[in-house]
C-alpha positions as CSV (number, residue, x, y, z in Angstrom):
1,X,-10.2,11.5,3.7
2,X,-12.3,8.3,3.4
3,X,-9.2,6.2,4.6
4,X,-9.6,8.4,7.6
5,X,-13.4,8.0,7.7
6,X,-13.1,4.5,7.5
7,X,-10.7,4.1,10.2
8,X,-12.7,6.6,12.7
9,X,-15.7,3.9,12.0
10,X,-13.6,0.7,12.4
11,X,-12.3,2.2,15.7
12,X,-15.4,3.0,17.2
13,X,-16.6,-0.9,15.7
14,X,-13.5,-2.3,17.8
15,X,-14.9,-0.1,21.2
16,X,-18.0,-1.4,20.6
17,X,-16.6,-5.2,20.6
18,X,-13.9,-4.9,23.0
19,X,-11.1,-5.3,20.7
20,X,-8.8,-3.5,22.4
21,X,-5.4,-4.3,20.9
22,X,-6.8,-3.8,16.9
23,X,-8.2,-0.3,18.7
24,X,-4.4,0.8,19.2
25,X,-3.2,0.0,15.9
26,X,-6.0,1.4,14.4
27,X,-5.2,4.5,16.1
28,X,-2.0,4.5,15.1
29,X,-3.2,4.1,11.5
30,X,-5.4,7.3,11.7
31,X,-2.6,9.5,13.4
32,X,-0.7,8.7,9.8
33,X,-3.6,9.5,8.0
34,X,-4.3,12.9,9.9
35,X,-0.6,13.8,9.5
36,X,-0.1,13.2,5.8
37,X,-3.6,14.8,5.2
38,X,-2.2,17.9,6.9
39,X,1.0,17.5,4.8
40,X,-1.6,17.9,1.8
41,X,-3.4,20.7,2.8
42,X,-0.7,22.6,3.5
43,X,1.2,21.8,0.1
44,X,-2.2,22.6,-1.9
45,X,-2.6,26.1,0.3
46,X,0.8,27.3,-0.9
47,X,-0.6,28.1,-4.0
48,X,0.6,27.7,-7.4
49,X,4.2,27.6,-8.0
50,X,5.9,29.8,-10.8
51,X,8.3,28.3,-13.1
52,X,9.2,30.9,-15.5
53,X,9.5,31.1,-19.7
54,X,11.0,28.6,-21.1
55,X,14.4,29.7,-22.9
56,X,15.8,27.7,-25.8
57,X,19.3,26.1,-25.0
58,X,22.8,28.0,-26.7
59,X,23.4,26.5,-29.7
60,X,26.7,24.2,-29.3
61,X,30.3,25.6,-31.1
């Protein structure tokens, strides 16, 4: 989430200056940030995941 911070403050810098090419790439960088924090989110909200008891192995013949 700071990434993204950080690149919602360097984008508004670039508008400020007029950079207008770094403003696209920039953009593009903070789409990719959005989308994997989503992809975070929604992994964390699916709650805890149950693996079962562990069971000792056969023993070998």
């Amino acid at each position: 989430m700071e990434i993204r911070d950080n690149l919602v403050d360097r984008i508004a810098e670039a508008e400020q200056e007029g950079w207008l090419g770094e403003i696209e790439g920039l953009r593009v960088s903070l789409a990719g940030a959005e989308s994997k924090i989503s992809q975070i989110d929604s992994a964390a909200s699916a709650g805890p995941i149950l693996l079962g008891m562990p069971m000792p192995r056969p023993a070998s013949p």
